[in-house]
VEXKEMI-226240 format. One line per field, with one value per residue: x, y, z of N, C-alpha, C, O in turn. Coordinates in steps of 0.001 Angstrom, whole numbers, plus 500000, padded with zeros to 6 digits. Atoms other than C-alpha are relative to their C-alpha. Example, Ala and Ser with C-alpha at 12.3 -4.5 7.8 and 13.67 -1.06 7.14 Angstrom:
BEGIN
n_xx: c(500890,499180)
n_yy: c(498810,498810)
n_zz: c(500000,499940)
ca_xx: c(512300,513670)
ca_yy: c(495500,498940)
ca_zz: c(507800,507140)
c_xx: c(500900,499230)
c_yy: c(501200,501090)
c_zz: c(500000,500730)
o_xx: c(501936,499739)
o_yy: c(501181,502198)
o_zz: c(500665,500899)
//
This chain:
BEGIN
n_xx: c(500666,501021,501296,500420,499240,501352,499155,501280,500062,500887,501369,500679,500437,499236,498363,500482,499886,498844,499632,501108,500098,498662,499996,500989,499003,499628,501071,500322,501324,500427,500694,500660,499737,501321,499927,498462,498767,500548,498502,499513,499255,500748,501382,501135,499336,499127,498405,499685,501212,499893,500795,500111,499350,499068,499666,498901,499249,500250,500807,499474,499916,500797,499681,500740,499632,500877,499943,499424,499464,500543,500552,499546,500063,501403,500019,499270,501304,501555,499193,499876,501985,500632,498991,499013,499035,498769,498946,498903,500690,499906,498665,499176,499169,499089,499438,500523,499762,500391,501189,501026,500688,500627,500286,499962,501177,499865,501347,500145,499548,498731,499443,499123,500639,499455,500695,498394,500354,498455,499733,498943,500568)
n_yy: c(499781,501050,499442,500765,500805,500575,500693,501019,499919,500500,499780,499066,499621,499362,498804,498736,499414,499482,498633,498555,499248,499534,499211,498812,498517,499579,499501,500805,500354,500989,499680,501146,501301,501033,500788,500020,498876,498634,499527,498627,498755,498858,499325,501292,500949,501176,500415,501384,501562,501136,501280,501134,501118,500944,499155,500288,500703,498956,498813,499022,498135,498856,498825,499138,499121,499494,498453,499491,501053,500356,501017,501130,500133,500325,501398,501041,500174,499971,501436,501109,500389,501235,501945,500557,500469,499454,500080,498877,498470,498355,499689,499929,501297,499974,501485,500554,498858,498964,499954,501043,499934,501042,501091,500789,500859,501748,500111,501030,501020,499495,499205,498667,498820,499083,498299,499475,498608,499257,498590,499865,499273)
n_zz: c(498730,499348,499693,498606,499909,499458,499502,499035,498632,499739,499050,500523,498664,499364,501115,499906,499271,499572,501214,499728,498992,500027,501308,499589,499695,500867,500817,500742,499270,501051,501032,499948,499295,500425,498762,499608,500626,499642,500795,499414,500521,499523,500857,500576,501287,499378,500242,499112,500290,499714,499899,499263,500600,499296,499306,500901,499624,498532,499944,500208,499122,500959,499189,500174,499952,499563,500638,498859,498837,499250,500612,499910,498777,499754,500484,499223,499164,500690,500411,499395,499431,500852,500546,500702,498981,499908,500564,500135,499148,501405,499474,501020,500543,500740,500396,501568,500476,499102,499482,499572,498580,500280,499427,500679,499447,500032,499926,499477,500444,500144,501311,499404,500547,500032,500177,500027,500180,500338,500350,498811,499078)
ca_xx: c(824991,822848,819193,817983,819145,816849,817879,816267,815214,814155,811385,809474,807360,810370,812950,809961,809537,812881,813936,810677,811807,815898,815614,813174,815917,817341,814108,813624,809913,808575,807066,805200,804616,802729,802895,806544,808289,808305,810472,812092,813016,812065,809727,807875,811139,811794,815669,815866,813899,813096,811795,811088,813464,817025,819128,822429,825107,827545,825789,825777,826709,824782,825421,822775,823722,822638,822248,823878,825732,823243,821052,823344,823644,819552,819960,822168,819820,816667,818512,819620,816088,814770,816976,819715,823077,826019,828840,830498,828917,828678,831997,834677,836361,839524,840852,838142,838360,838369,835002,833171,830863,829492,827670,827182,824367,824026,820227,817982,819416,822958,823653,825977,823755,825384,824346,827251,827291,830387,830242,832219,830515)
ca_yy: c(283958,281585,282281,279552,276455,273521,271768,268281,268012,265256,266646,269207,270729,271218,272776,275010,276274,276797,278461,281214,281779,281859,283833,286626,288702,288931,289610,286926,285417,282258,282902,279886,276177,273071,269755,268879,272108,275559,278148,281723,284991,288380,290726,287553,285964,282505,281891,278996,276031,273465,269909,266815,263773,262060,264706,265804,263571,265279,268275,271472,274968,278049,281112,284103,287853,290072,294077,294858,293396,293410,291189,288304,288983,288552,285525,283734,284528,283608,280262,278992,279737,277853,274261,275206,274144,276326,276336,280167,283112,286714,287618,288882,286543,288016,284699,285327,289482,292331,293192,289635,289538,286158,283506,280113,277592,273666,273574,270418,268229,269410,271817,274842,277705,281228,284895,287012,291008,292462,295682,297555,298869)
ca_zz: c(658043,659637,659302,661867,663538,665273,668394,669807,672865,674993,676993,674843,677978,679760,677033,676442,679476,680350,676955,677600,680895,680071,676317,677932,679343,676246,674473,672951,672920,671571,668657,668278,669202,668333,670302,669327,668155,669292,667788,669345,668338,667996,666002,664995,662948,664484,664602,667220,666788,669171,668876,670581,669629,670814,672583,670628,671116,671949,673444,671892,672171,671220,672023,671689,671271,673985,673204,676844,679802,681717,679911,679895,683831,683795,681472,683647,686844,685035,683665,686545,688263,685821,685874,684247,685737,686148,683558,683946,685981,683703,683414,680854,678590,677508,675951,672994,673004,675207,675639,675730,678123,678255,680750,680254,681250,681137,679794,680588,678211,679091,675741,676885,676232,676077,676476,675292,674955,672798,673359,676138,679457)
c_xx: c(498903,498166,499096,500445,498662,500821,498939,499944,499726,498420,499308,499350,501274,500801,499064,499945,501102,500760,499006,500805,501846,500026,499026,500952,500799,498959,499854,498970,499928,499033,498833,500157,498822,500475,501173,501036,499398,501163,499592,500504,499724,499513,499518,500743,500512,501687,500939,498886,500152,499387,500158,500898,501163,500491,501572,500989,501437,499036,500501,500469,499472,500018,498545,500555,498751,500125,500987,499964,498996,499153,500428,499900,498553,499675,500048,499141,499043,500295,499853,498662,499378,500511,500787,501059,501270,501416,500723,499206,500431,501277,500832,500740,500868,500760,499386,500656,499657,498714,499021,499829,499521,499597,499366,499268,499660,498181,499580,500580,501649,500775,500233,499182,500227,499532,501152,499503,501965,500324,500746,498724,498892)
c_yy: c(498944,500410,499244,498317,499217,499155,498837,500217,498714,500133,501360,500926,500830,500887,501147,501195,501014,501104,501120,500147,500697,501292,501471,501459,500592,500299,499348,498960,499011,500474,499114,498413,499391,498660,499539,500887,501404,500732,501943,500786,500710,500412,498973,499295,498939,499996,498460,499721,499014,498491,498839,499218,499592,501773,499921,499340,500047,501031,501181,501224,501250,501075,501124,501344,500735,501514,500915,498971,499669,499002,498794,499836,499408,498458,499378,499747,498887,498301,499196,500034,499137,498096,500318,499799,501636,500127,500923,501026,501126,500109,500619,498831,500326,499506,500651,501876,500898,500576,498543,499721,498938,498994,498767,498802,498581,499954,498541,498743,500309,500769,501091,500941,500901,501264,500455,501445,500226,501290,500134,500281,501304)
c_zz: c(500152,500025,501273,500717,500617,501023,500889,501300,500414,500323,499610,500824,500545,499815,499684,500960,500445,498986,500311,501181,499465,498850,500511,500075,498955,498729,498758,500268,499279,499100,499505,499994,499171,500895,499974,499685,501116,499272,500591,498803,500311,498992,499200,498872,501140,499490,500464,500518,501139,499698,500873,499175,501063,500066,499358,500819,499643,499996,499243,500017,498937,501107,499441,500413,501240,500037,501449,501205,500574,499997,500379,501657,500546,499225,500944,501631,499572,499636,501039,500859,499385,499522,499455,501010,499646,499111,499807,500115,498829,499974,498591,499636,499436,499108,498638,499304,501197,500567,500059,501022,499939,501422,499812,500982,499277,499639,500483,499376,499790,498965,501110,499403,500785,499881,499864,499582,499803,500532,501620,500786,499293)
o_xx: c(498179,497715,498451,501002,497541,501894,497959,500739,499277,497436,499261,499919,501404,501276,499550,500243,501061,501216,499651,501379,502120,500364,499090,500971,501239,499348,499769,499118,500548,498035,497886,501279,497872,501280,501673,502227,498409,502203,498562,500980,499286,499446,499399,500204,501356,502085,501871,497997,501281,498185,501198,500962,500910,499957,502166,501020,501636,498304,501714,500316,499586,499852,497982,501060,497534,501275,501483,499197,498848,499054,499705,499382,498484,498871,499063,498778,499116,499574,499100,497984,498900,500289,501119,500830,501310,502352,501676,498625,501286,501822,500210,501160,500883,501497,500107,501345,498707,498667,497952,500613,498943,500606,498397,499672,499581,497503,500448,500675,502218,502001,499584,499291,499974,498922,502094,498399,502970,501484,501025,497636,498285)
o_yy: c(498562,501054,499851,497710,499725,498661,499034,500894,498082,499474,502224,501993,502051,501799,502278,502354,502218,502227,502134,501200,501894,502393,502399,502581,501733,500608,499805,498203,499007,501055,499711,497959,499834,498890,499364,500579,501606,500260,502616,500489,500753,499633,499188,498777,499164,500186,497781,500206,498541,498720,498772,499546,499565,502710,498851,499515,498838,501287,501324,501818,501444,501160,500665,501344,500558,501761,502030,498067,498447,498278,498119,498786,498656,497619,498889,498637,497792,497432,498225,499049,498139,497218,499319,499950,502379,500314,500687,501512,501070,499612,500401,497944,499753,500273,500739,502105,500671,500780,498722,499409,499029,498766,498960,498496,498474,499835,497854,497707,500223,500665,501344,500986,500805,501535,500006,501577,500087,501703,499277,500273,502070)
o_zz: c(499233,500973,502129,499803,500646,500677,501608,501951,499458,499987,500486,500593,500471,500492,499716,500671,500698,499202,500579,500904,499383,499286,499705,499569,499094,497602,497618,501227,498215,499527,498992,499767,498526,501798,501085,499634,501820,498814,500629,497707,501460,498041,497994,497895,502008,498341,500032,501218,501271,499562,501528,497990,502267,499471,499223,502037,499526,499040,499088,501085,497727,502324,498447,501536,501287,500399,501292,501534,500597,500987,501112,502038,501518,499633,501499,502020,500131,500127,501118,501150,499925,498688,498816,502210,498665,499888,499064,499145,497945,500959,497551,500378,498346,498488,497644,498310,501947,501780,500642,501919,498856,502089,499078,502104,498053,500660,501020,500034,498701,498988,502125,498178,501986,498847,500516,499054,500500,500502,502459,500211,500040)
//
């Protein structure tokens, strides 16, 4: 299992912002920052790291668990309010499994970032 991952950014400012506002609905807070990192999670365990630097090449994809549909539905809002782009409205994804619930957002440095909820209705 993965305990935490770190992803560059260009524009430190901006990937902050936008991660606090997108990660909220899924209750996930920044935990803390300094002038080129910041790092998310919840009950005060960072999991996802950001920093300032070159921007992955290709982009990447990260998905984040969310405890109920609705969540991901408030992600994906909250996302694209915030700059992200569009890459797959809430929706079921039968392809992966019957209940994945998942929507899917182009952050500022184009990485596919994912809210997904397994569970059924």
């Amino acid at each position: 299992m993965i305990d935490h991952i770190i992803l560059n950014v260009t524009y430190i400012d901006e990937a902050k912002e936008f991660y606090m506002m997108a990660l909220a609905p899924l209750e996930y807070e920044m935990i803390w920052e300094q002038q080129t990192w910041a790092a998310f999670g919840r009950d005060g365990k960072p999991f996802f790291l950001i920093q300032q630097g070159q921007k992955p090449n290709p982009p990447l994809h990260i998905a984040f668990r969310a405890d109920k549909r609705v969540m991901v539905d408030n992600f994906y809002s909250v996302a694209i309010a915030s700059g992200g782009k569009d890459n797959g409205k809430p929706g079921i994804r039968e392809k992966y499994h019957p209940n994945y619930y998942g929507a899917f957002v182009f952050d500022p440095d184009g990485n596919n970032i994912e809210a997904v909820c397994h569970d059924a209705e």
